[in-house]
N, CA, C and O atoms as CSV, one atom per row, in Angstrom:
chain,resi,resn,atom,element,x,y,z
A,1,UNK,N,N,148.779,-70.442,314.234
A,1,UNK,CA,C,148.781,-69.452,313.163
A,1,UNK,C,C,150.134,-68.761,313.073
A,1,UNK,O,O,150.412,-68.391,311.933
A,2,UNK,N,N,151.045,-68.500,314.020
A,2,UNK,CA,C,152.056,-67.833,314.007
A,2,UNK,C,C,153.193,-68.922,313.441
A,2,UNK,O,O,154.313,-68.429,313.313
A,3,UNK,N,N,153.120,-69.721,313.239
A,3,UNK,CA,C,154.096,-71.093,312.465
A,3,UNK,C,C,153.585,-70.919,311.122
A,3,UNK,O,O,153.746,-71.919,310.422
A,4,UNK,N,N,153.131,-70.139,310.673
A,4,UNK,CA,C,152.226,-69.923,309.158
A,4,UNK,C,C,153.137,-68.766,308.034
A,4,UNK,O,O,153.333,-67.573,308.267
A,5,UNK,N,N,153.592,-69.547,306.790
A,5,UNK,CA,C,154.700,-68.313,306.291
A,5,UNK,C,C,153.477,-68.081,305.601
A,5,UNK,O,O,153.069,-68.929,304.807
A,6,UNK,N,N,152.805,-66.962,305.824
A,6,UNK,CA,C,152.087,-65.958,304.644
A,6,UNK,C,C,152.761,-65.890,304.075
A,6,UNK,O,O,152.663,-66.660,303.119
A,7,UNK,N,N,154.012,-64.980,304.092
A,7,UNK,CA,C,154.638,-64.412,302.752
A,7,UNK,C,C,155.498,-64.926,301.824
A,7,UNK,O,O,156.098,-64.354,300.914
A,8,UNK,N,N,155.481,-66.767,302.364
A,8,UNK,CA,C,155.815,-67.243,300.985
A,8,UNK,C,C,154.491,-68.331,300.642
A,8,UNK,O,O,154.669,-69.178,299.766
A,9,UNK,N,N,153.463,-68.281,301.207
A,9,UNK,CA,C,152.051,-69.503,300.715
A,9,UNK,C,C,151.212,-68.348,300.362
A,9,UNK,O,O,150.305,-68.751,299.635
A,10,UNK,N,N,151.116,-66.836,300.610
A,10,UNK,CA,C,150.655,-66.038,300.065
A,10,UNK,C,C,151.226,-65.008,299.595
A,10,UNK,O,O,150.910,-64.006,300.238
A,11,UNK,N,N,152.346,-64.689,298.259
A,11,UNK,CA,C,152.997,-63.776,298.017
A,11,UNK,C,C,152.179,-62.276,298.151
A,11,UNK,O,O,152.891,-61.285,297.993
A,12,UNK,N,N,151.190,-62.123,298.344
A,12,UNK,CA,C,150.401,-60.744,298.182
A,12,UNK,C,C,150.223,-60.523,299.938
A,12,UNK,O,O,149.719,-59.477,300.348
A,13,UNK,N,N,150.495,-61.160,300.510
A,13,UNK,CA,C,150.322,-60.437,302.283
A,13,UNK,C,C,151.295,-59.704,302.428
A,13,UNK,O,O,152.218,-59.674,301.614
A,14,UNK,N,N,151.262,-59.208,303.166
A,14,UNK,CA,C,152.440,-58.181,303.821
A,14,UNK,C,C,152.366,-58.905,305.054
A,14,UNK,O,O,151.800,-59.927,305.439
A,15,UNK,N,N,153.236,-57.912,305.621
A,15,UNK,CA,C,153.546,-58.429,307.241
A,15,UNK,C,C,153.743,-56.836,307.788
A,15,UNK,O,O,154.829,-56.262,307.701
A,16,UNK,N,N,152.465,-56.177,308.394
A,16,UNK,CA,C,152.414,-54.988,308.908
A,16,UNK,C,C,152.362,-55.059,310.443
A,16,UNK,O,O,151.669,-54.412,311.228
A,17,UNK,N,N,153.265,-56.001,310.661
A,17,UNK,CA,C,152.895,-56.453,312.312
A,17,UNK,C,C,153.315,-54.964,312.980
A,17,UNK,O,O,152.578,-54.434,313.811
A,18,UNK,N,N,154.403,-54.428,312.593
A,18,UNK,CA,C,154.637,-53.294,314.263
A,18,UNK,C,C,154.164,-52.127,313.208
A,18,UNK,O,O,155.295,-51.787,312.859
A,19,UNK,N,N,153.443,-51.427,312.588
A,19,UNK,CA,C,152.629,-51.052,311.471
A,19,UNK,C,C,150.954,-51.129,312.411
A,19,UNK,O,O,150.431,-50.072,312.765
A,20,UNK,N,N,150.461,-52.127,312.632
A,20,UNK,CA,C,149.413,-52.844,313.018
A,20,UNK,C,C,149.666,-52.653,314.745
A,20,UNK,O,O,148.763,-52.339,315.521
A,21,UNK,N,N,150.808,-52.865,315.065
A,21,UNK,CA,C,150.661,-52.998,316.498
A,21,UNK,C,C,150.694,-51.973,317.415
A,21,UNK,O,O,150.254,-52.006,318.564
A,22,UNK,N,N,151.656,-50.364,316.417
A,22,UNK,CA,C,151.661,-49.361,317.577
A,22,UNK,C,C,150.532,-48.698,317.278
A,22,UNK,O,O,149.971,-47.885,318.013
A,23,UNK,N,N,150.012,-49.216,315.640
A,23,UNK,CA,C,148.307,-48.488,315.823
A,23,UNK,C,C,147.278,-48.346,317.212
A,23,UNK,O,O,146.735,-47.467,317.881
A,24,UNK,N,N,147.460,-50.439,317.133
A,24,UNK,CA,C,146.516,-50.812,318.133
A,24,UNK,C,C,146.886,-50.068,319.640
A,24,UNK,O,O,146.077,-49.607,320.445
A,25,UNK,N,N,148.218,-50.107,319.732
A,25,UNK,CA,C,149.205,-49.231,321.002
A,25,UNK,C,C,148.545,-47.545,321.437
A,25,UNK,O,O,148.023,-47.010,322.415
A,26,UNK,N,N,148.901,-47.217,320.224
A,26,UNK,CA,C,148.154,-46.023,320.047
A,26,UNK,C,C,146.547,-45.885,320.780
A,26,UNK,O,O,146.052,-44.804,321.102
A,27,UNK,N,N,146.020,-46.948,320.918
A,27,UNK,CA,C,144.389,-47.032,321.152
A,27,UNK,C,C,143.798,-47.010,322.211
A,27,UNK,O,O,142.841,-46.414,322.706
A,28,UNK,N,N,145.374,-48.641,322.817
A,28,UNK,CA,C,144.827,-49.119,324.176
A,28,UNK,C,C,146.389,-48.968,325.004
A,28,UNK,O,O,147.058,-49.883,325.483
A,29,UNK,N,N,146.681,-47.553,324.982
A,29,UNK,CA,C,147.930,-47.185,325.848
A,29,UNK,C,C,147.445,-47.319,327.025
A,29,UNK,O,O,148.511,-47.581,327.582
A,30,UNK,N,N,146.458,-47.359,328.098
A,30,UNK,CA,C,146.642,-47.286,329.356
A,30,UNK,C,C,147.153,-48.939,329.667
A,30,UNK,O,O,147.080,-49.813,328.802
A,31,UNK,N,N,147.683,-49.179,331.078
A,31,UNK,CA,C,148.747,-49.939,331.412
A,31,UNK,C,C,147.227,-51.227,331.403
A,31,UNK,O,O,147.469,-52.331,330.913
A,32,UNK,N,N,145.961,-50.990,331.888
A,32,UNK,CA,C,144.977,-52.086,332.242
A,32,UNK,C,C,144.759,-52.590,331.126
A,32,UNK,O,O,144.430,-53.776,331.119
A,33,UNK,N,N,144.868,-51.880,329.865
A,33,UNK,CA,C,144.586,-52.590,328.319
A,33,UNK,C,C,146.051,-53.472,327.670
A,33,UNK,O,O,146.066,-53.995,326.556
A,34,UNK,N,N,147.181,-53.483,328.614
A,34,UNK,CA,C,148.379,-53.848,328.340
A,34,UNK,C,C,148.123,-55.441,327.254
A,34,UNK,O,O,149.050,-55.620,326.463
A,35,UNK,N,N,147.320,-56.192,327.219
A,35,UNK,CA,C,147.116,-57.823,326.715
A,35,UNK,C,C,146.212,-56.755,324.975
A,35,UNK,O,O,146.244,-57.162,323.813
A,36,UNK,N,N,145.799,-55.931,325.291
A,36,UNK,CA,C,144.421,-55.513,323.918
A,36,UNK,C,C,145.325,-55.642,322.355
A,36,UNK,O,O,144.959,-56.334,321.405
A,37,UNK,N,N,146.682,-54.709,322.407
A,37,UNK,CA,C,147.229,-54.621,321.168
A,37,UNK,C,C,147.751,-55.780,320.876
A,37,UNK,O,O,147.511,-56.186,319.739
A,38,UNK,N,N,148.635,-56.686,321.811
A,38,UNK,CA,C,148.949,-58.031,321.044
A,38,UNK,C,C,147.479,-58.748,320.211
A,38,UNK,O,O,147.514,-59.376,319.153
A,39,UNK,N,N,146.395,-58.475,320.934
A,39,UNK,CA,C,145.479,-59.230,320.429
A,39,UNK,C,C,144.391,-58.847,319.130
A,39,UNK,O,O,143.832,-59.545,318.284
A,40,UNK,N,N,144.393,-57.923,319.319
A,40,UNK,CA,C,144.265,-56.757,318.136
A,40,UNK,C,C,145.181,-56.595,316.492
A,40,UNK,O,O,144.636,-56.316,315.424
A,41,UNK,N,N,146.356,-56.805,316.657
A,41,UNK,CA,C,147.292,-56.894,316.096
A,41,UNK,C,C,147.176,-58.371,315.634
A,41,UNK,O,O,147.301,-58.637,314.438
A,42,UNK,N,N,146.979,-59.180,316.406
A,42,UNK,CA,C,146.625,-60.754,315.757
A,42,UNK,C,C,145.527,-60.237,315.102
A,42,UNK,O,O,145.721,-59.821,313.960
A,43,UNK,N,N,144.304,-60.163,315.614
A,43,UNK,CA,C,143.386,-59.792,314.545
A,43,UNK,C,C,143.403,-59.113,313.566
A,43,UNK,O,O,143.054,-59.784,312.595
A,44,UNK,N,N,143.755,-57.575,313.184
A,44,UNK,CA,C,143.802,-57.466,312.255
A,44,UNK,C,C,144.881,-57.834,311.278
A,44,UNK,O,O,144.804,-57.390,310.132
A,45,UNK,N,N,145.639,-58.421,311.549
A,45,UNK,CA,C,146.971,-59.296,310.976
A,45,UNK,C,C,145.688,-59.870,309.885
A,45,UNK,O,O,145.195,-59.273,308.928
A,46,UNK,N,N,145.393,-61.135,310.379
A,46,UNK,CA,C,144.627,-61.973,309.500
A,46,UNK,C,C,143.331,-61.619,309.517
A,46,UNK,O,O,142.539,-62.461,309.941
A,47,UNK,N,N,142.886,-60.482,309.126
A,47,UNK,CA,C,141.691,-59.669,308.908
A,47,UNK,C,C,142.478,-58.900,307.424
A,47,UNK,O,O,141.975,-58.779,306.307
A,48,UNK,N,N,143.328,-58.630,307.712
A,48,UNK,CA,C,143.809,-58.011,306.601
A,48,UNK,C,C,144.622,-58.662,305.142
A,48,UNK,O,O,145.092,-58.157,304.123
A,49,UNK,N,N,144.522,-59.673,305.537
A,49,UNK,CA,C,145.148,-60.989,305.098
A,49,UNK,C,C,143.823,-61.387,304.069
A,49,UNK,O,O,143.878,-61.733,302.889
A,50,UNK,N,N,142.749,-61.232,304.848
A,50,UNK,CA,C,141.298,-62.227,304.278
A,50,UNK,C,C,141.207,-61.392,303.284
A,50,UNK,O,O,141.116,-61.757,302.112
A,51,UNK,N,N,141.229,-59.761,303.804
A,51,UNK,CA,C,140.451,-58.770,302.756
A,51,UNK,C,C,141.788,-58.905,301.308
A,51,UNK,O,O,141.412,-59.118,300.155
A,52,UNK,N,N,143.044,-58.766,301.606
A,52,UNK,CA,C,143.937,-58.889,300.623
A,52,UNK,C,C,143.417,-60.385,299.723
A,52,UNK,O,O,143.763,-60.423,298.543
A,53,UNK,N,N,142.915,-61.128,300.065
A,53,UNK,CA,C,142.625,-62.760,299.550
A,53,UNK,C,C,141.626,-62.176,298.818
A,53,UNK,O,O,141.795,-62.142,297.599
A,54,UNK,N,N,141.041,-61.903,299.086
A,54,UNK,CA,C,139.273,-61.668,298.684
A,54,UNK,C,C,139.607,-60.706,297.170
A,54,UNK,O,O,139.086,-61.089,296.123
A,55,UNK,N,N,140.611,-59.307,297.181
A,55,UNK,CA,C,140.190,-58.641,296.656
A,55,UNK,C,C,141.154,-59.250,295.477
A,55,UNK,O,O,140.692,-59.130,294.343
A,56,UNK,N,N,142.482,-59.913,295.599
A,56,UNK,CA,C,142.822,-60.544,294.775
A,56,UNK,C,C,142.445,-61.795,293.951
A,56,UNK,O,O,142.830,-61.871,292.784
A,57,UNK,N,N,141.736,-62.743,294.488
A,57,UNK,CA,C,141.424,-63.926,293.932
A,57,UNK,C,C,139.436,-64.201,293.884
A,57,UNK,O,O,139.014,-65.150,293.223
A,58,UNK,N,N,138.435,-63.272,294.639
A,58,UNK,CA,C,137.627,-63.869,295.169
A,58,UNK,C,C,136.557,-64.024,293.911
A,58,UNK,O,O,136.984,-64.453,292.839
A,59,UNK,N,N,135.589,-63.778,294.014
A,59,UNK,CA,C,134.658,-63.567,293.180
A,59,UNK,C,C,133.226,-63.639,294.490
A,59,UNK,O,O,133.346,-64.373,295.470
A,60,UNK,N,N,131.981,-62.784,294.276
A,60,UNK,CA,C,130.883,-62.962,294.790
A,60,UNK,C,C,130.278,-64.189,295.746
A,60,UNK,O,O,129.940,-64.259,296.928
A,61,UNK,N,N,130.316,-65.046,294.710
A,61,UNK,CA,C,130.188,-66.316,295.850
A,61,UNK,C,C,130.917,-66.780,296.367
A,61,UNK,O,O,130.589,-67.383,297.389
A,62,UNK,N,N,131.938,-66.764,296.061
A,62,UNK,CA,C,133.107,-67.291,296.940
A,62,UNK,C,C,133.256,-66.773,298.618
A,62,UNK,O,O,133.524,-67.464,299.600
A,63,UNK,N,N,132.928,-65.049,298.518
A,63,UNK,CA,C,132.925,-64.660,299.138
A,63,UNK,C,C,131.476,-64.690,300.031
A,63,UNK,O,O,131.276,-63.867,300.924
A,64,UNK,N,N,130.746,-65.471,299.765
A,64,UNK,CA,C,129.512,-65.945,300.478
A,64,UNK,C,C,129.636,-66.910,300.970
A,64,UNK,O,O,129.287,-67.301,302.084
A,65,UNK,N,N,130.344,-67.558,299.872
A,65,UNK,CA,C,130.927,-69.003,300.981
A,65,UNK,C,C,131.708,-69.056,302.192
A,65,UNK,O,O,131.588,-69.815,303.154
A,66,UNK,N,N,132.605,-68.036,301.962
A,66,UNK,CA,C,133.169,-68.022,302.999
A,66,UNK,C,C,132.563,-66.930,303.606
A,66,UNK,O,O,133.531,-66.243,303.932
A,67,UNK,N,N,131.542,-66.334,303.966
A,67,UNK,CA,C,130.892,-65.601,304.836
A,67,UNK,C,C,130.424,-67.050,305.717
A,67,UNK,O,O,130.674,-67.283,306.899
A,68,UNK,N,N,129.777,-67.800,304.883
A,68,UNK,CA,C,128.425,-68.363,305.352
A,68,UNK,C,C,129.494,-69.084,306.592
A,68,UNK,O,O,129.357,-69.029,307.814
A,69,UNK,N,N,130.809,-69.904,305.616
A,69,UNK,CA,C,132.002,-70.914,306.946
A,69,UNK,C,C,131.962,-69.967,308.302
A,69,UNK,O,O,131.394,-70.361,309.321
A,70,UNK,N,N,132.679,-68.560,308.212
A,70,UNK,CA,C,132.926,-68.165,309.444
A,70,UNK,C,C,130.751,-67.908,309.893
A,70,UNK,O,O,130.713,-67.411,311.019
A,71,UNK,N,N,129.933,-68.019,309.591
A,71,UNK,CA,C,128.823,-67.837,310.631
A,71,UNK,C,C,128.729,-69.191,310.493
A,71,UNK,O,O,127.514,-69.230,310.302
A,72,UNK,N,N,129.143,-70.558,310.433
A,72,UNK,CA,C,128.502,-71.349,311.207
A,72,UNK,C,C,130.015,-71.586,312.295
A,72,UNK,O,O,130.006,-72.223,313.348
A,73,UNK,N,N,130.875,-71.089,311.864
A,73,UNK,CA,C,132.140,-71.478,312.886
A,73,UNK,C,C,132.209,-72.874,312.965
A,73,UNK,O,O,132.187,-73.324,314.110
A,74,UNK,N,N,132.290,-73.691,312.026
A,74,UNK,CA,C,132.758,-75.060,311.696
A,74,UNK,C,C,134.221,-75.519,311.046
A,74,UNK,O,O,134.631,-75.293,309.907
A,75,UNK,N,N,134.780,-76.127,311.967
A,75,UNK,CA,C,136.247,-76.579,310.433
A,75,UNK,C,C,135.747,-77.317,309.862
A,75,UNK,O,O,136.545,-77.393,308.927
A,76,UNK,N,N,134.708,-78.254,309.551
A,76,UNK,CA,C,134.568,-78.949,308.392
A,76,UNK,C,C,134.261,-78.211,307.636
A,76,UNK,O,O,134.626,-78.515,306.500
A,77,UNK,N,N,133.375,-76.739,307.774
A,77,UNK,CA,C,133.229,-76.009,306.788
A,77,UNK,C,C,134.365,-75.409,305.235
A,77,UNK,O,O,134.199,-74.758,304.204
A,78,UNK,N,N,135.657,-76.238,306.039
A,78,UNK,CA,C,136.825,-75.602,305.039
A,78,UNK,C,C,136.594,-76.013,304.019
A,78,UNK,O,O,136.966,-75.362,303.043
A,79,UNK,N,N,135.745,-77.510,303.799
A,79,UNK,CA,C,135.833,-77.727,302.769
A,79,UNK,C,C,134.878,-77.846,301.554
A,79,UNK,O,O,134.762,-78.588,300.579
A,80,UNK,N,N,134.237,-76.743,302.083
A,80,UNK,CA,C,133.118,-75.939,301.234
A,80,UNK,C,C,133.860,-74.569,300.156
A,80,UNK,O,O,133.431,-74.061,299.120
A,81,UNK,N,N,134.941,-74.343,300.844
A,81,UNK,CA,C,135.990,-72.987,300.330
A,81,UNK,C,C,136.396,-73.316,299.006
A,81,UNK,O,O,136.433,-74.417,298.457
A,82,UNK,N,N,136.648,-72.363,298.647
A,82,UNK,CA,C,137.619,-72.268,297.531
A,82,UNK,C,C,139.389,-73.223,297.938
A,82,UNK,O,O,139.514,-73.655,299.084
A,83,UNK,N,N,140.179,-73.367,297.257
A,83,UNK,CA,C,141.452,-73.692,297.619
A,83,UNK,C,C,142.380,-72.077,298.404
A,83,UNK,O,O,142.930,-72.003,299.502
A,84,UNK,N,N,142.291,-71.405,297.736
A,84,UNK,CA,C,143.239,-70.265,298.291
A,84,UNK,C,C,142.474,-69.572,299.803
A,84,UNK,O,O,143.252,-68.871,300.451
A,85,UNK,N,N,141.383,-69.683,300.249
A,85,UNK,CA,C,141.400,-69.650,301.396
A,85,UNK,C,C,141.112,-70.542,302.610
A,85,UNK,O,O,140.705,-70.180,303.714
A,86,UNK,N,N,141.468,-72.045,302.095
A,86,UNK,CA,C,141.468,-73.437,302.695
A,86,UNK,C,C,142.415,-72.922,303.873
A,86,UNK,O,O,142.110,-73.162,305.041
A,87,UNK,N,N,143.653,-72.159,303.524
A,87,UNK,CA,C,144.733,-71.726,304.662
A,87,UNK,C,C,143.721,-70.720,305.369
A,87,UNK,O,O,143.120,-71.412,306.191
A,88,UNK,N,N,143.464,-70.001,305.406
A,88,UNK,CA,C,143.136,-68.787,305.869
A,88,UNK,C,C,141.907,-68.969,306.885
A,88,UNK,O,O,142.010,-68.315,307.923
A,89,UNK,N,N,140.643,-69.842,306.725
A,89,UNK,CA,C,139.540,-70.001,307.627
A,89,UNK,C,C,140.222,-71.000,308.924
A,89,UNK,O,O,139.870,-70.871,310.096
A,90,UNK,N,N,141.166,-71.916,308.496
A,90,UNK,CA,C,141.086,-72.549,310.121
A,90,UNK,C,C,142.128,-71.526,311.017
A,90,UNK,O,O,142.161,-71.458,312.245
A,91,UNK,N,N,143.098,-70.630,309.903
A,91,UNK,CA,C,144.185,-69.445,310.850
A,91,UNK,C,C,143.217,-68.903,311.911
A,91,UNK,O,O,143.492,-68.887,313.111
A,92,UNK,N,N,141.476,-68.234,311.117
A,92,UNK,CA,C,141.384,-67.494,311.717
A,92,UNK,C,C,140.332,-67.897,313.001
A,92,UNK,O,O,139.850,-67.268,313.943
A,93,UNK,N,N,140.239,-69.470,312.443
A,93,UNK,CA,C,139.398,-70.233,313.940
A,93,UNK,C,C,140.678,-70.227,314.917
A,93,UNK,O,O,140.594,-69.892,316.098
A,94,UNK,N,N,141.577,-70.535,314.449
A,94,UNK,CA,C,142.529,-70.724,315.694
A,94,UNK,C,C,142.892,-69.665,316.280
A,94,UNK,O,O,143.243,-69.961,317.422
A,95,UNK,N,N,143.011,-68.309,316.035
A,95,UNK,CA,C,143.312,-67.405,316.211
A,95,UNK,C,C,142.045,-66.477,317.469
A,95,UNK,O,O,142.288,-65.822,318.483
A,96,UNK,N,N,140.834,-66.798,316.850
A,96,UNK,CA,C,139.702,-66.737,317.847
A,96,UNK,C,C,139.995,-67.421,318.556
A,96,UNK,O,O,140.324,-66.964,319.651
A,97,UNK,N,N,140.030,-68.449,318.406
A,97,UNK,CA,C,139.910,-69.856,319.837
A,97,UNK,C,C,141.022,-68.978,321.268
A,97,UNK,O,O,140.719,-68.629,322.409
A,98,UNK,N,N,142.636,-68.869,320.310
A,98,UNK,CA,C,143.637,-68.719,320.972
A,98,UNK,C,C,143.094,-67.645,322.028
A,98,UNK,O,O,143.058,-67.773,323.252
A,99,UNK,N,N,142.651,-66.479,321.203
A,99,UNK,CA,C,142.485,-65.259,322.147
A,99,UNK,C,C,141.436,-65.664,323.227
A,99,UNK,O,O,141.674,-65.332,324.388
A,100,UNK,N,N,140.077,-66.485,322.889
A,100,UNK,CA,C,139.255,-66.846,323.639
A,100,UNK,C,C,139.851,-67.432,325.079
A,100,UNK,O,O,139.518,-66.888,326.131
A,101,UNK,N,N,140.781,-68.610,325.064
A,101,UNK,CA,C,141.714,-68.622,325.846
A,101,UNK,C,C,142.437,-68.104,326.862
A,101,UNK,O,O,142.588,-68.505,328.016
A,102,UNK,N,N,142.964,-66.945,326.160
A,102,UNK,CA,C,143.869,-66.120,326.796
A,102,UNK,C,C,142.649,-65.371,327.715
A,102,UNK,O,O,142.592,-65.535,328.934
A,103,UNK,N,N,141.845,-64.668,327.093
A,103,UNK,CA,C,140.658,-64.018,328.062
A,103,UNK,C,C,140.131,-65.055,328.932
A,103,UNK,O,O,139.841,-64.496,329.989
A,104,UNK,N,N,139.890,-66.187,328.994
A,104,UNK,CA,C,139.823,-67.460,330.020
A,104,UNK,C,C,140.544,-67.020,331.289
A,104,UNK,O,O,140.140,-66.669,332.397
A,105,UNK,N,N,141.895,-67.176,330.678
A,105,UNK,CA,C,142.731,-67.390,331.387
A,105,UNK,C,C,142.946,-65.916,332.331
A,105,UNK,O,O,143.535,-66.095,333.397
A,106,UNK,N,N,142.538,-64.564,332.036
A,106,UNK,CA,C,142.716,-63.601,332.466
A,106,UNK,C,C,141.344,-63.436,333.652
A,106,UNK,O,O,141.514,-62.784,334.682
A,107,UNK,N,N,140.045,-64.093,333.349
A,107,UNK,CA,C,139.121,-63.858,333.824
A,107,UNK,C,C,138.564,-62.596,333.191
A,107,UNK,O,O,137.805,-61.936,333.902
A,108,UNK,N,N,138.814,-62.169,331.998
A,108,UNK,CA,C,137.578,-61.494,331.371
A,108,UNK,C,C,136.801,-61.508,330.247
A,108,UNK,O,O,136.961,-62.479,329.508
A,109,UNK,N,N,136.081,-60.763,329.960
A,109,UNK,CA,C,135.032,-61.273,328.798
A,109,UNK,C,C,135.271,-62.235,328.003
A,109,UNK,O,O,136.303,-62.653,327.478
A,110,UNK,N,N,133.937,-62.616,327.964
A,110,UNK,CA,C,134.197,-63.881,326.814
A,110,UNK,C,C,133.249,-63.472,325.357
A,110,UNK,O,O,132.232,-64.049,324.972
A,111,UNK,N,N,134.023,-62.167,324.645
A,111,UNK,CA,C,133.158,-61.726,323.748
A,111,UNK,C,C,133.513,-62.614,322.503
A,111,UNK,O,O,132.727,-62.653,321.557
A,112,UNK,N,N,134.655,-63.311,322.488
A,112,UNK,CA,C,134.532,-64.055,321.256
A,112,UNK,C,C,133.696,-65.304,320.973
A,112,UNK,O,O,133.294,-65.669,319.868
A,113,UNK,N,N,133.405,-66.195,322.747
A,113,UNK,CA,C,131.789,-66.875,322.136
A,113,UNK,C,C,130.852,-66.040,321.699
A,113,UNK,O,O,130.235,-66.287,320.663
A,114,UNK,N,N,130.589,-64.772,322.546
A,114,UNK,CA,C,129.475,-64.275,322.020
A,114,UNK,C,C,129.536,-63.841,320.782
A,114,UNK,O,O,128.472,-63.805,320.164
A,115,UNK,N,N,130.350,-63.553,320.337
A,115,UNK,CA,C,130.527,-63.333,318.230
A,115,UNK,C,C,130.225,-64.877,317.915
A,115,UNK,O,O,129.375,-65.212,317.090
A,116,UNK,N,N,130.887,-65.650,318.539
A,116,UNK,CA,C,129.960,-66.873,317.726
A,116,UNK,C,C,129.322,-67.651,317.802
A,116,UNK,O,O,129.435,-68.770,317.302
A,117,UNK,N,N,127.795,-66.875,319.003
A,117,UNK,CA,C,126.530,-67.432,319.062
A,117,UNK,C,C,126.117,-66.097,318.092
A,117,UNK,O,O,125.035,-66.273,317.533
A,118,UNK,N,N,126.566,-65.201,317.879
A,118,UNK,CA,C,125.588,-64.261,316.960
A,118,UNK,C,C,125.848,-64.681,315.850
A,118,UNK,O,O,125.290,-64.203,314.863
């Protein structure tokens, strides 16, 4: 996802990364939350990205459709989407996956399977 030019395949994103990041900073300042804002900051990066997509291009079902892709958490589901957020659903599988990972790799929670067995 970070090899991804939003702001020229989506002229309407911004890029509020250190905007977004001393928020998250702001949140999880103690030194044990040190990994939370990079990951946070990824998230709402392309959380804010979806809602900018949505409110510019979406329409009702569209936006059901792509509810329904992220609850079954499928990439074949992309191609149930609309075209303008064909980019945007596998960013934000990879972007889960990545962090899922990284918490692997730290030995703690694994709340992002559990978001997607719920």
């Amino acid at each position: 996802w970070r090899d991804l030019d939003f702001n020229t395949l989506l002229p309407y994103a911004k890029e509020p990364f250190m905007k977004l990041y001393f928020w998250d900073l702001w949140i999880y300042f103690e030194p044990q939350y040190a990994h939370a804002p990079k990951t946070m900051t990824q998230l709402n990066y392309i959380i804010s990205i979806i809602e900018n997509t949505d409110d510019a291009y979406g329409t009702l079902g569209e936006g059901k459709l792509f509810t329904e892709a992220v609850q079954r958490w499928n990439i074949e589901a992309v191609h149930t989407l609309p075209d303008y957020v064909q980019l945007l659903y596998p960013t934000l599988l990879d972007a889960c996956n990545e962090i899922d990972d990284d918490m692997d790799k730290q030995g703690k929670s694994h709340c992002v399977r559990y978001a997607k067995e719920e």
